[in-house]
Residue frames as a rotation matrix with the C-alpha (Angstrom) as fourth column:
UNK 1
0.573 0.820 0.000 0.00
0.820 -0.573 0.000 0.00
0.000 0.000 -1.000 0.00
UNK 2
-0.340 -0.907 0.248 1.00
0.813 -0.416 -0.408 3.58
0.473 0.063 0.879 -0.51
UNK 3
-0.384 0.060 -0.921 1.29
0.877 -0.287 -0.385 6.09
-0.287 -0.956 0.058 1.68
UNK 4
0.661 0.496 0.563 -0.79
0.669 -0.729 -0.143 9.46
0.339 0.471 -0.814 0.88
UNK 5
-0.360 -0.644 0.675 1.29
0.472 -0.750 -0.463 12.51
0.804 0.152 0.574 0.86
UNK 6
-0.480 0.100 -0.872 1.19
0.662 -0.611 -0.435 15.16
-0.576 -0.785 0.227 4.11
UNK 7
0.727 -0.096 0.680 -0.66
0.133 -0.952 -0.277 18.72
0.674 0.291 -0.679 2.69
UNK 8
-0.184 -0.978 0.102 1.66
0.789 -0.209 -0.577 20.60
0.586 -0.026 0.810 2.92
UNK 9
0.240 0.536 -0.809 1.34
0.938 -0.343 0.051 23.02
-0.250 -0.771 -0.585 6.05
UNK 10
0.756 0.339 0.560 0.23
0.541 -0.804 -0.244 26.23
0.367 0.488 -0.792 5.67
UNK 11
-0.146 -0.909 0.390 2.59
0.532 -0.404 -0.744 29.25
0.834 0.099 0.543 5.79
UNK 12
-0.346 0.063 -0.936 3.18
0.865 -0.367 -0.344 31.25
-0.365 -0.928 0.072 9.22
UNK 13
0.617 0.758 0.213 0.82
0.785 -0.612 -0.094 34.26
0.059 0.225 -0.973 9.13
UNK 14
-0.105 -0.859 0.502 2.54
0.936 -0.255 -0.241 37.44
0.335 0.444 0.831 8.42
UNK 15
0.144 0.225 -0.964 2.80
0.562 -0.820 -0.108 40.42
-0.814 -0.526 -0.245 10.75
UNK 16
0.550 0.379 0.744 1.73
0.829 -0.352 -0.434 43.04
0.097 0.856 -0.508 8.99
UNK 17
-0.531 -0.711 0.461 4.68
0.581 -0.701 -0.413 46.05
0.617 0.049 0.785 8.15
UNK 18
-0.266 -0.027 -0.964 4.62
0.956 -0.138 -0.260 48.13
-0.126 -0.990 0.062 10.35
UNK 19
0.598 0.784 -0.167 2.61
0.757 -0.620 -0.205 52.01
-0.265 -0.003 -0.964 9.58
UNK 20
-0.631 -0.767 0.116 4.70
0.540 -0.542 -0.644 54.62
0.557 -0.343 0.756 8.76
UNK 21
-0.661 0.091 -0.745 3.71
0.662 -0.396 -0.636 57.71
-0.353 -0.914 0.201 10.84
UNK 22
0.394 0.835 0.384 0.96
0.917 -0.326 -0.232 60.19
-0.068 0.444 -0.894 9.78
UNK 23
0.892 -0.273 -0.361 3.66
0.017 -0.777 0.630 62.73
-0.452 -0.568 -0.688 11.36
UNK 24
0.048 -0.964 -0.262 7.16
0.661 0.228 -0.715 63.80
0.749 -0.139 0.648 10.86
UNK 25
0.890 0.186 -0.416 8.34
0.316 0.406 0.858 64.30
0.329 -0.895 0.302 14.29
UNK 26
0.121 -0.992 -0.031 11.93
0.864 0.090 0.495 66.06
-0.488 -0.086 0.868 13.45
UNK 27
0.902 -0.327 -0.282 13.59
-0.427 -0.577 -0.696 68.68
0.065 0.748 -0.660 11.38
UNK 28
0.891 -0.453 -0.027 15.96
0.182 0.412 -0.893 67.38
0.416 0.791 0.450 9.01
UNK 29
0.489 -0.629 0.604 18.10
-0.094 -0.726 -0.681 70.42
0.867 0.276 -0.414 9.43
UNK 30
0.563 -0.377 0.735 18.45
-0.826 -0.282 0.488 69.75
0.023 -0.882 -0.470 13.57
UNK 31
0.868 -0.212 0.449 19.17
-0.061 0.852 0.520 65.86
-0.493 -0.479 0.726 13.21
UNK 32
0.829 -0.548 0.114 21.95
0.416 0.467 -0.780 67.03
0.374 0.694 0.615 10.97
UNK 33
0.329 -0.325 0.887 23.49
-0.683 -0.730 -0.014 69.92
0.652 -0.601 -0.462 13.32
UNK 34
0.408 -0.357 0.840 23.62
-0.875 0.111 0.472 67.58
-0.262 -0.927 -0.267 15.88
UNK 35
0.854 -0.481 0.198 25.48
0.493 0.870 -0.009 64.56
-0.168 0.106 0.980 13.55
UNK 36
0.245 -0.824 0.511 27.86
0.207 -0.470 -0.858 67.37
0.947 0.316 0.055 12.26
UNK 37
0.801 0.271 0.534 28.29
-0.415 -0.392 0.821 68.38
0.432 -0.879 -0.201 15.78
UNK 38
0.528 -0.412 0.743 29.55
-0.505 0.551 0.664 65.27
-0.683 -0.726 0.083 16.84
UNK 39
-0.252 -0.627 -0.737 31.54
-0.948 0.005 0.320 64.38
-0.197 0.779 -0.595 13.33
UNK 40
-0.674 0.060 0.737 29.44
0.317 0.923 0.215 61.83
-0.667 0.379 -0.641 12.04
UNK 41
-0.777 0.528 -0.342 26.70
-0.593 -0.430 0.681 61.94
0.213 0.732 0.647 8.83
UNK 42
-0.216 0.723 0.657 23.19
-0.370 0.562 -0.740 60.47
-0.904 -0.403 0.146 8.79
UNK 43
-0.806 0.108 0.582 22.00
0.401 0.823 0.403 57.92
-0.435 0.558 -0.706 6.50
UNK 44
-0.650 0.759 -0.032 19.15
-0.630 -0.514 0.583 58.65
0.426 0.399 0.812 4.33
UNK 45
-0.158 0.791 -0.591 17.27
0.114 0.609 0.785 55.66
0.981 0.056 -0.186 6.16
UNK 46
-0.898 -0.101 -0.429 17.86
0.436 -0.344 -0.831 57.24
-0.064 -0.933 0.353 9.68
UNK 47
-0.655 0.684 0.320 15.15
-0.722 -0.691 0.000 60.04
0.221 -0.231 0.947 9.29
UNK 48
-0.049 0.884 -0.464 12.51
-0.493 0.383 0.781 57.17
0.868 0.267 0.418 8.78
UNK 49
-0.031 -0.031 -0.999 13.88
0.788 0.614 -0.044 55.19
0.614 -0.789 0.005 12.07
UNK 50
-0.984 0.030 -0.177 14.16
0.142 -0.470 -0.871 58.43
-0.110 -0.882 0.458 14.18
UNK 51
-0.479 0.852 0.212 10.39
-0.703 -0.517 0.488 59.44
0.525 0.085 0.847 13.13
UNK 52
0.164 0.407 -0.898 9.62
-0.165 0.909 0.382 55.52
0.972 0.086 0.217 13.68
UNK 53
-0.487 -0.423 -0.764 11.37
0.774 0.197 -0.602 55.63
0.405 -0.884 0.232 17.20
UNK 54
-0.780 0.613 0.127 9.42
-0.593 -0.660 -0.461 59.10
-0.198 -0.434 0.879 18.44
UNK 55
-0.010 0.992 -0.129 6.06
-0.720 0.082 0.689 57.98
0.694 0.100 0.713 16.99
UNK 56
-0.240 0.018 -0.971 6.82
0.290 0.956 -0.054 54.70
0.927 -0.294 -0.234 19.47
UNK 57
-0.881 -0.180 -0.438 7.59
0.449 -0.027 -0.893 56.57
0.149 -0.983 0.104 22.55
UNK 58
-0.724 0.690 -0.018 4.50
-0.688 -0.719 0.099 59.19
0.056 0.084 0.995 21.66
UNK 59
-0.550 0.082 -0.831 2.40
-0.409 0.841 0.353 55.56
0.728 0.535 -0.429 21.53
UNK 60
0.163 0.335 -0.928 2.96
0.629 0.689 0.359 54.46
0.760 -0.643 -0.098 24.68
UNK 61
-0.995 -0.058 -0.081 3.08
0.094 -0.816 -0.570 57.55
-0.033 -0.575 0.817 26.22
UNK 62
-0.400 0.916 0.017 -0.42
-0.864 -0.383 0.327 58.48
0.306 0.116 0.945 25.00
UNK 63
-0.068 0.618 -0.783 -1.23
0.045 0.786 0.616 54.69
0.997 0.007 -0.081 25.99
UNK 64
-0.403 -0.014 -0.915 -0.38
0.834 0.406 -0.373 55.06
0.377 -0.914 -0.151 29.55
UNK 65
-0.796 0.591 -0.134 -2.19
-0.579 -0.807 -0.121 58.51
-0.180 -0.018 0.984 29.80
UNK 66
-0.347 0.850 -0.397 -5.27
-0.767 -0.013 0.641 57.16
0.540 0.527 0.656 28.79
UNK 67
-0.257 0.200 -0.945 -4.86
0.671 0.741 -0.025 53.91
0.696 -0.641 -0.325 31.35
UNK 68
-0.713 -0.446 -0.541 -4.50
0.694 -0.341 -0.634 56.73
0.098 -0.828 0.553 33.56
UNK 69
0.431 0.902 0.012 -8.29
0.880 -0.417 -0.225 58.43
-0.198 0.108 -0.974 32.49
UNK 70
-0.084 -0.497 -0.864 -6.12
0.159 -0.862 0.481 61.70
-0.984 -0.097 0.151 31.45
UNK 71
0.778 0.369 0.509 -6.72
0.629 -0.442 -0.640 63.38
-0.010 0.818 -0.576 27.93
UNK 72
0.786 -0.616 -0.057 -3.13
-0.610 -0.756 -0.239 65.23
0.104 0.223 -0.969 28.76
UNK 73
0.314 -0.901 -0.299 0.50
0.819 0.416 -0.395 63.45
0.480 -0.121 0.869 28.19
UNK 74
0.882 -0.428 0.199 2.65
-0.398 -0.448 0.801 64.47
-0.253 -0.785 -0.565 31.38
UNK 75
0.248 -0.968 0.038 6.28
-0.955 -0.251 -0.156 64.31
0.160 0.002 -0.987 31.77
UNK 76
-0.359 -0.013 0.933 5.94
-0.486 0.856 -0.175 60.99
-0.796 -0.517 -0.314 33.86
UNK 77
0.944 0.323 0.066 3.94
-0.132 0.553 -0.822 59.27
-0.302 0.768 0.565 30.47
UNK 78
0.709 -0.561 -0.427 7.61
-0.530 -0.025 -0.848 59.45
0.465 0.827 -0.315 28.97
């Protein structure tokens, strides 16, 4: 007798990319001041990770305000 074949198992569900921001969160002009500052240059894919890194903290800041019944982000949210 032969054996029937396994199906083949289904692929792992894919997290979906991640949003960009609705925001930009920077000026260009400061995040370069402060690489020339310190004698270094910024990628052109930096801007998109520093916007991506603020919009996080701004996130869960506004998330723990809102555990907190508050409609205002305090210092302490950050």
């Amino acid at each position: 007798m032969s054996k029937k074949p396994k199906p083949a198992a289904k692929p792992a569900a894919k997290k979906p990319a991640a949003k960009a921001p609705k925001y930009t969160f920077y000026v260009k002009k400061a995040v370069q001041d402060f690489a020339r500052d310190n004698d270094m240059m910024v990628g052109s894919d930096a801007y998109d990770a520093f916007n991506m890194a603020v919009h996080n903290v701004l996130h869960q800041a506004a998330g723990r305000c809102k555990d907190n019944k508050r409609k205002t982000l305090k210092a302490y949210d950050f």
